[in-house]
Every structure is written in C-alpha cells, then in structure tokens.
C-alpha beads as a LAMMPS data file, in Angstrom:
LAMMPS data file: protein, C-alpha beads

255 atoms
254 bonds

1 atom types
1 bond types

-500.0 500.0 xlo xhi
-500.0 500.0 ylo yhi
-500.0 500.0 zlo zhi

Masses

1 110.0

Atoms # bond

1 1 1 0.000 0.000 0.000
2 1 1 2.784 2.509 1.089
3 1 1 4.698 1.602 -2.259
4 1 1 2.043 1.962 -4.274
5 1 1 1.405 5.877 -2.874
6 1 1 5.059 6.109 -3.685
7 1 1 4.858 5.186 -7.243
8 1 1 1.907 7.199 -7.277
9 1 1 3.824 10.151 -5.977
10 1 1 6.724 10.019 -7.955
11 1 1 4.548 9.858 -11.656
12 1 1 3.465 12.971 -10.750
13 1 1 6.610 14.467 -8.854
14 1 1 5.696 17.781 -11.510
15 1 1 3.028 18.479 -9.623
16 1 1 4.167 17.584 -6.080
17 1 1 7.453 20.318 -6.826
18 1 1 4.995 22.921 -8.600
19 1 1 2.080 22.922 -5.787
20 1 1 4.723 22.568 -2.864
21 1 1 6.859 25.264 -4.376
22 1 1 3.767 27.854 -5.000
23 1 1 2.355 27.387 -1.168
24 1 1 6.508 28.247 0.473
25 1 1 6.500 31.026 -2.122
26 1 1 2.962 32.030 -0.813
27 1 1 3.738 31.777 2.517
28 1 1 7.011 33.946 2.387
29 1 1 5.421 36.533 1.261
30 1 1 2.598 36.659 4.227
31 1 1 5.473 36.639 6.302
32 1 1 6.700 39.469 4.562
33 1 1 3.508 41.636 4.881
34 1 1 2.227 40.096 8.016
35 1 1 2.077 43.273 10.623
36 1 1 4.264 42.727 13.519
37 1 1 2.375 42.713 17.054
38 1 1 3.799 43.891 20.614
39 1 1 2.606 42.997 23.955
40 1 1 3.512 45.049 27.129
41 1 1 2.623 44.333 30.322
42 1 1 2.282 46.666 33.373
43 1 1 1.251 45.296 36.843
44 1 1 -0.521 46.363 39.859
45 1 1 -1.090 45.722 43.532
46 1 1 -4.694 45.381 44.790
47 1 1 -4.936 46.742 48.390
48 1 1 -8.540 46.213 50.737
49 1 1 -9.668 49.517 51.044
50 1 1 -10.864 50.138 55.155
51 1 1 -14.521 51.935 55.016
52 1 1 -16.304 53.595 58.261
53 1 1 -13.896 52.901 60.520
54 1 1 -13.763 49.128 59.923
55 1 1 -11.885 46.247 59.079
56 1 1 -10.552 46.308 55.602
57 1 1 -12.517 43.605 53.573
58 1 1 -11.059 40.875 51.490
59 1 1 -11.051 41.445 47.869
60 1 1 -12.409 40.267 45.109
61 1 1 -10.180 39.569 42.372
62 1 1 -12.048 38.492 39.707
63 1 1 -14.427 41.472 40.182
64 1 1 -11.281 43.552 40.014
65 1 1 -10.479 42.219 36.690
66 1 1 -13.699 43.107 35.172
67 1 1 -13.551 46.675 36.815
68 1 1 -10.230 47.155 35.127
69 1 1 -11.950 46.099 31.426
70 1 1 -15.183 48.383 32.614
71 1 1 -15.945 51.036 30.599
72 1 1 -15.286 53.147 33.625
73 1 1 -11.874 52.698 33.641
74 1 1 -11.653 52.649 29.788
75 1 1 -13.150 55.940 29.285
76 1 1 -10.976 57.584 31.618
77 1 1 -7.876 55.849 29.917
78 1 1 -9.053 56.894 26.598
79 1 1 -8.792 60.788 27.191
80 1 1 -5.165 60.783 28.240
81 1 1 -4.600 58.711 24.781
82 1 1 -4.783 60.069 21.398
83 1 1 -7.110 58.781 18.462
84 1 1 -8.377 55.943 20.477
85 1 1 -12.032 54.473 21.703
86 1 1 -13.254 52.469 24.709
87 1 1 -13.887 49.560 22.481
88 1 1 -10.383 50.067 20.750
89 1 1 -9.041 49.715 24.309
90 1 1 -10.665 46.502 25.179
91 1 1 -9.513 44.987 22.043
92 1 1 -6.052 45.122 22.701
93 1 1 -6.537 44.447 26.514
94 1 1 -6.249 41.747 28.267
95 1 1 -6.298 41.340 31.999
96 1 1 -5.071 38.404 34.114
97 1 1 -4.600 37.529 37.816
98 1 1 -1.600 35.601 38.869
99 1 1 -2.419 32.320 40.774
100 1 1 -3.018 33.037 44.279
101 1 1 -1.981 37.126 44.295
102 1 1 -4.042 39.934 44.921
103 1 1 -2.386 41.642 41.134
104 1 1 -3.678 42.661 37.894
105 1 1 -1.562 42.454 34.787
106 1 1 -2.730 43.967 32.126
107 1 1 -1.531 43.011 28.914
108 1 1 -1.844 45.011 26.115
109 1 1 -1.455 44.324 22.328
110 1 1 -0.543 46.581 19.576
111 1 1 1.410 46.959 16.110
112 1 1 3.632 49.652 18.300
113 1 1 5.876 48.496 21.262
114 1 1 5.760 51.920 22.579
115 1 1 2.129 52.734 21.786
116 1 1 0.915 48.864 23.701
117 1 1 3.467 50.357 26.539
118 1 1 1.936 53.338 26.493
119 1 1 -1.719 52.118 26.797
120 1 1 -0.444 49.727 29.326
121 1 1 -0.009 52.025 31.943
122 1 1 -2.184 54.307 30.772
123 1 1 -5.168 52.071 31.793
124 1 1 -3.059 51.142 35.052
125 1 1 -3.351 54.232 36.076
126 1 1 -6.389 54.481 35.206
127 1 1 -7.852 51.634 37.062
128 1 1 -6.216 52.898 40.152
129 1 1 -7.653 56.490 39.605
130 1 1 -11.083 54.972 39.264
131 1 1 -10.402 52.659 42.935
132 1 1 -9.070 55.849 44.524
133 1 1 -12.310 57.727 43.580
134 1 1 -14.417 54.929 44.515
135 1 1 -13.016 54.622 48.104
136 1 1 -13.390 58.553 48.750
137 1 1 -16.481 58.944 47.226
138 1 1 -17.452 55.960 50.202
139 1 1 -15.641 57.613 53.055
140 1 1 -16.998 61.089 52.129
141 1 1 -20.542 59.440 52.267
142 1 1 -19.996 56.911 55.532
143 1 1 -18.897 60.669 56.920
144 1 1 -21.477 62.800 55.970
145 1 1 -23.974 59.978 57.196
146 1 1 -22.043 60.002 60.382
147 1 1 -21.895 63.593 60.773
148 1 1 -25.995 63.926 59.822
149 1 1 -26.553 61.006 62.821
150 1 1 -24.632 63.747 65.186
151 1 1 -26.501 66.729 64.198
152 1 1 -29.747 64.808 64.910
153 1 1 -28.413 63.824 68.601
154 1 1 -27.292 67.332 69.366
155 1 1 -30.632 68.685 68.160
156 1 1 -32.236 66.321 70.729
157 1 1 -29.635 66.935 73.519
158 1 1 -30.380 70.654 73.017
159 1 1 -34.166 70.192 73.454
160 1 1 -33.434 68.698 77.096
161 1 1 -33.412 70.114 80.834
162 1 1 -29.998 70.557 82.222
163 1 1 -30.809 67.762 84.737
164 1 1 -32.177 65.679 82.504
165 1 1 -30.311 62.018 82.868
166 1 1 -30.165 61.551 78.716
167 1 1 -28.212 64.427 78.642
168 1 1 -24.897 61.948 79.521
169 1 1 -25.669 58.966 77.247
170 1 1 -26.501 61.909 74.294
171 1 1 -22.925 63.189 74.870
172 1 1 -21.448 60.095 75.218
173 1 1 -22.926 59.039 71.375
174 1 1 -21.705 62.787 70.066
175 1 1 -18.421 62.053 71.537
176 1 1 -17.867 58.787 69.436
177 1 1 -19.685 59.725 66.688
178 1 1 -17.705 62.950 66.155
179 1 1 -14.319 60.539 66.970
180 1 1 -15.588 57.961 64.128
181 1 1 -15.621 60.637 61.948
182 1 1 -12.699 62.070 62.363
183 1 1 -10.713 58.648 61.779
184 1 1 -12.443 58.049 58.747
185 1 1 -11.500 61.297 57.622
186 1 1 -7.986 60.511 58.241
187 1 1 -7.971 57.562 56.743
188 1 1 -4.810 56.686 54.505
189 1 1 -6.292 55.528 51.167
190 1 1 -4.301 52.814 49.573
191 1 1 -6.293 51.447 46.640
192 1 1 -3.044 50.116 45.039
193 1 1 0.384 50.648 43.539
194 1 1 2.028 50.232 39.906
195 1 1 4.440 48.268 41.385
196 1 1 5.921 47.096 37.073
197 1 1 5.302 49.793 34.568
198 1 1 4.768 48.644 31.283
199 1 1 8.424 49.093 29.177
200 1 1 7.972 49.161 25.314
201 1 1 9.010 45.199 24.145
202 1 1 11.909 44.256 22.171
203 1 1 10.550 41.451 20.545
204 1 1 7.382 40.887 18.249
205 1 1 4.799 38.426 18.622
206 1 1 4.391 38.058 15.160
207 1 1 6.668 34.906 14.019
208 1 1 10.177 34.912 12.313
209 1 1 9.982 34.682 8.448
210 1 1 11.896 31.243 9.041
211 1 1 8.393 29.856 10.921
212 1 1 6.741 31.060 7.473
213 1 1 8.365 30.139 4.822
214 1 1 9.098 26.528 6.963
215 1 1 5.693 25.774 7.773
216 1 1 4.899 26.806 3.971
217 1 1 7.020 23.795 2.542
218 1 1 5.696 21.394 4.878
219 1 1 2.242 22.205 4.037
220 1 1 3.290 22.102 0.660
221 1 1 4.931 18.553 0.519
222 1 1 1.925 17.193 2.018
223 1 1 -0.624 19.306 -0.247
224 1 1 1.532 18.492 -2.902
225 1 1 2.034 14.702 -2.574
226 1 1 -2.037 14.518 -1.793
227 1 1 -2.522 16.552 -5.030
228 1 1 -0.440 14.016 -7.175
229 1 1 -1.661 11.211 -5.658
230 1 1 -4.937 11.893 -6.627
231 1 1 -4.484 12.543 -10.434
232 1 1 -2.021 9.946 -10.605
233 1 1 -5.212 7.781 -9.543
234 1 1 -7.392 9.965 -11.750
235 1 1 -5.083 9.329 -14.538
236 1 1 -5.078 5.084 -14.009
237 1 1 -9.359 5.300 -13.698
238 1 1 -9.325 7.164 -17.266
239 1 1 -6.666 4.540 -18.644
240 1 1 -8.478 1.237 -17.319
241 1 1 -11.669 2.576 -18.460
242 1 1 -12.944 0.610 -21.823
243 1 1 -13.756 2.551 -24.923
244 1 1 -17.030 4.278 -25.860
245 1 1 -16.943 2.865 -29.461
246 1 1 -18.425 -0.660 -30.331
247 1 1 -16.250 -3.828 -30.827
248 1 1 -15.823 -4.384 -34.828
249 1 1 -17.264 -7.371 -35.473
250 1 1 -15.894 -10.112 -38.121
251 1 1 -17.038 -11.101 -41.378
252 1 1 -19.143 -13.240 -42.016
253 1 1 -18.069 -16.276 -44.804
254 1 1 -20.323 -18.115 -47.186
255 1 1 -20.671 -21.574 -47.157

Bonds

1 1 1 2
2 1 2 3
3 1 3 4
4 1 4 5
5 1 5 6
6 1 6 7
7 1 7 8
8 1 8 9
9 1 9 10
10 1 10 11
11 1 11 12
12 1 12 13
13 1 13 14
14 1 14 15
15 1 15 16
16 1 16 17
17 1 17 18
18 1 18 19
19 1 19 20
20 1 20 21
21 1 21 22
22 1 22 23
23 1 23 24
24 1 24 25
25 1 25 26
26 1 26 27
27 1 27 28
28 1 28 29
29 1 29 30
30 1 30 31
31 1 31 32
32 1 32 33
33 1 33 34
34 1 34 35
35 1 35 36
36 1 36 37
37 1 37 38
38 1 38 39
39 1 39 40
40 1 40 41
41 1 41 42
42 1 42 43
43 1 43 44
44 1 44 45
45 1 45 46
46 1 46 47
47 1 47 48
48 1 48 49
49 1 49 50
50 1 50 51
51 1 51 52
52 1 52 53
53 1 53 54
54 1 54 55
55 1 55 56
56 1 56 57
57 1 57 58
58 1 58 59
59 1 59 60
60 1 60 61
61 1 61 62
62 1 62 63
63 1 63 64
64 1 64 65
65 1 65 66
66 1 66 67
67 1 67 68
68 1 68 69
69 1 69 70
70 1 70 71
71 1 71 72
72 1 72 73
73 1 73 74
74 1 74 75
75 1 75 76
76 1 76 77
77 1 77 78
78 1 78 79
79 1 79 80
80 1 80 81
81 1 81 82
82 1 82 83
83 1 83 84
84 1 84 85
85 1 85 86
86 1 86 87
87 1 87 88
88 1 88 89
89 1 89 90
90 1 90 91
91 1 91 92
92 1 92 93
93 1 93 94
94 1 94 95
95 1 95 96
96 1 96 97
97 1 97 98
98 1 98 99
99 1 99 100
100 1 100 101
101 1 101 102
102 1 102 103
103 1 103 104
104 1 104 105
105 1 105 106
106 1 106 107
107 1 107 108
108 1 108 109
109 1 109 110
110 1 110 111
111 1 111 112
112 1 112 113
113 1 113 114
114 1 114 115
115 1 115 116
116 1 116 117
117 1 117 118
118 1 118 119
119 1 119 120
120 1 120 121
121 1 121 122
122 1 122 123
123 1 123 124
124 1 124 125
125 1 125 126
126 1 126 127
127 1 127 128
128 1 128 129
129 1 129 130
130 1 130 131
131 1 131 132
132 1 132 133
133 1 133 134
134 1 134 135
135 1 135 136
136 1 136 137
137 1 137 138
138 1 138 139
139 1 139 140
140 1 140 141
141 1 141 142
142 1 142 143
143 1 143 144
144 1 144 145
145 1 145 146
146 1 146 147
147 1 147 148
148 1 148 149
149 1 149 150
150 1 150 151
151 1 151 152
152 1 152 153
153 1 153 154
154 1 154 155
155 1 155 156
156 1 156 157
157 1 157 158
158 1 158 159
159 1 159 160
160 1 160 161
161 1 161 162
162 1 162 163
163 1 163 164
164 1 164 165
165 1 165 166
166 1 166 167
167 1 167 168
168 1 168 169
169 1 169 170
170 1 170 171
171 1 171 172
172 1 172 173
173 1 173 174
174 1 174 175
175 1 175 176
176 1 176 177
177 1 177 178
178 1 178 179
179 1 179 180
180 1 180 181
181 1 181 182
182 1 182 183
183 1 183 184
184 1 184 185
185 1 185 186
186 1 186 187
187 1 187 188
188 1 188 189
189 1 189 190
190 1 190 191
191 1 191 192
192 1 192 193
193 1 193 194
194 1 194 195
195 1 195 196
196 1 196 197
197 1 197 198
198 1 198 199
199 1 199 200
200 1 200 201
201 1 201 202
202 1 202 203
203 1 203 204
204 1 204 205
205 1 205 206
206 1 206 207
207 1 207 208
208 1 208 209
209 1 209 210
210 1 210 211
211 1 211 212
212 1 212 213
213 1 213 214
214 1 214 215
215 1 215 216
216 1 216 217
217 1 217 218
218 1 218 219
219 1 219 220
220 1 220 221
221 1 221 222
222 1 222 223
223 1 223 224
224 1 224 225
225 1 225 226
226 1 226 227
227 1 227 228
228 1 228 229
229 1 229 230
230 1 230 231
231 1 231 232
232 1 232 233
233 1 233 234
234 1 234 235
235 1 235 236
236 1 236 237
237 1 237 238
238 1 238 239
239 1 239 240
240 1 240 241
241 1 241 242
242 1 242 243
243 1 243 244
244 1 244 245
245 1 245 246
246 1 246 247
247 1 247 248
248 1 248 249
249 1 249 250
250 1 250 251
251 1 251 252
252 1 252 253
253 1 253 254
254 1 254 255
C-alpha cells in the first residue's frame, strides 16, 4: 500500500514540486507583509480599602479584573490617549490575575511596542484612579452619614433640661460619633500601587519569516504529494476505463 502511494507520488513528482513550491513562495510573502504585534505588560497591587472605621474587607479579584476592562476605567484611559475608543481599548486588553496574588496584569497588544506600553499604563493608572475615587467617594458618604446622625443627637440633647439624665448617654454618642468621623477622615487611602510599569518590548509576537516560509514547505509537501496522488489515480481510472466505441465485429463467410 505505502509503495504503491510512492509510485503514485513520484509519476506525478511535476506536480508535487509545482504545488509545494507555490504554497513556500505564498507563505514567504505573508510573512513578509504580516504586521508585527507587541505585547507590554504593566502590573498592579490590589490593596482592601478600610470603610467607616472598619476592618478592611477581602477582595475580590475576579471582580477587580472586570472593573479594570469596565468602561469606567476605559473611558478615563481613553482621554489621556490620542485617536483611540473604549472599544479600541478593550480589544487590545487583556487582563489576568496571577495564581493566588491579589495583582492585575494587564496586557496590552498593539502593532507599536511603545504605543501597547503606552496604553499599558495608561489604563493602570487608570484603574487605580477609578479605585481611589471609589473609596473617597465611600468615606466622604460613611462621613457625611455620620456627621448627619450627630446633628440629629445634638438637636435632641439641646431640646433637654440641664438635669435631665439623657443628657450623659446623648454626649457620650456625640463624643464617638464625632471621633468615628474624624478617623475616617484621616484615613490613609491605599487602593493600590504600579508596582511594574509597562516598558515598550523588544521582541514581536508576530513569528520569524523562518516559521513562514518553513511551515509553507511542509504544508506544501503534504498538499503536494495529496494533489499528485490523486491525479495519478485519476489518470489510471481514465486509462483502465474501456472505450465508448463498439467492438468491430468479423465477417461473415459463405458456405
């Protein structure tokens, strides 16, 4: 069986050079034109934010990653950039979480190693902009919720007698409220650091002409041999097959 694909093969070794030579010739040339691709990678720290004067919570990491593709955090990386869109963004970004770690690498893809390092930390800092805000905007509102509870408790304490006995436990609740506030206020907000800015990359993603044009004559040998293999067979079907015209017939002798 194997020696008769051979045979096959080599009858039609025309064919097997012409179609294996066209696809490496083909395939040079989209490694020629193929655009080269970059990927830079910039890396942050995710840090529990402490709310209201309590314990910092865990966080969620995978709710982190989709933050940092939101269109939140896009937008807001798309005005420092030039000629760009939220949904250009996204294309080229990809985040990921290292096993176990509370950081986000983002990894961004371009046809520019400075432009993907550029976006890189652009939406870095971005992302930590956008966690910064978040945690003040919750502070400033845990505060003014705090400082509205006092008000209400002072307006009570001032509608008592000077003997009355609430008049302690009022102050008392003033006190702490008023010291609650004033540690949130003072908290230290740590949303996160760029702790690996994103530096331009000196190598392509896009592979070596060598990986082309190599890949292109294997694909053509085995194209090629499958090619002449089949009109080889094509070619022994038409030969074997009897002729349309009738069998002459012999003539006929008197007796």
């Amino acid at each position: 069986m194997v020696e008769d694909v051979y045979r096959s093969v080599a009858r039609q070794w025309r064919v097997l050079v012409i179609v294996a030579l066209a696809i490496a010739v083909a395939a040079t040339v989209l490694g020629l034109i193929w655009p080269d691709r970059y990927t830079a990678t910039a890396s942050v720290t995710v840090e529990a934010v402490p709310t209201a004067g309590e314990a910092a919570p865990n966080v969620n990491m995978e709710t982190q990653r989709l933050i940092a593709r939101s269109t939140e955090v896009l937008s807001v990386a798309a005005e420092e950039l030039d000629e760009t869109s939220v949904a250009a963004l996204r294309a080229e970004l990809e985040v990921t979480i290292p096993r176990g770690s509370q950081v986000l690498e983002f990894h961004v893809t371009t046809g520019s190693a400075e432009g993907s390092a550029e976006v890189a930390n652009s939406i870095a800092a971005a992302y930590l902009a956008q966690r910064t805000a978040v945690a003040e905007r919750r502070i400033a509102e845990a505060s003014a919720a705090l400082a509205s509870t006092a008000e209400e408790l002072r307006a009570q304490l001032a509608g008592l007698e000077p003997d009355n006995p609430l008049r302690e436990s009022l102050e008392g609740q003033i006190r702490a409220l008023d010291t609650q506030r004033a540690v949130l206020i003072a908290t230290s907000i740590d949303a996160g650091t760029l702790i690996d800015p994103a530096a331009p990359p000196q190598d392509t993603n896009t592979p070596s002409l060598y990986v082309f044009t190599g890949a292109g004559i294997f694909l053509g040998l085995f194209v090629g041999a499958f090619t002449a293999l089949i009109l080889d067979r094509v070619a022994a079907s038409r030969r074997s097959r009897p002729s349309r015209g009738g069998v002459e017939s012999e003539p006929v002798t008197e007796s």
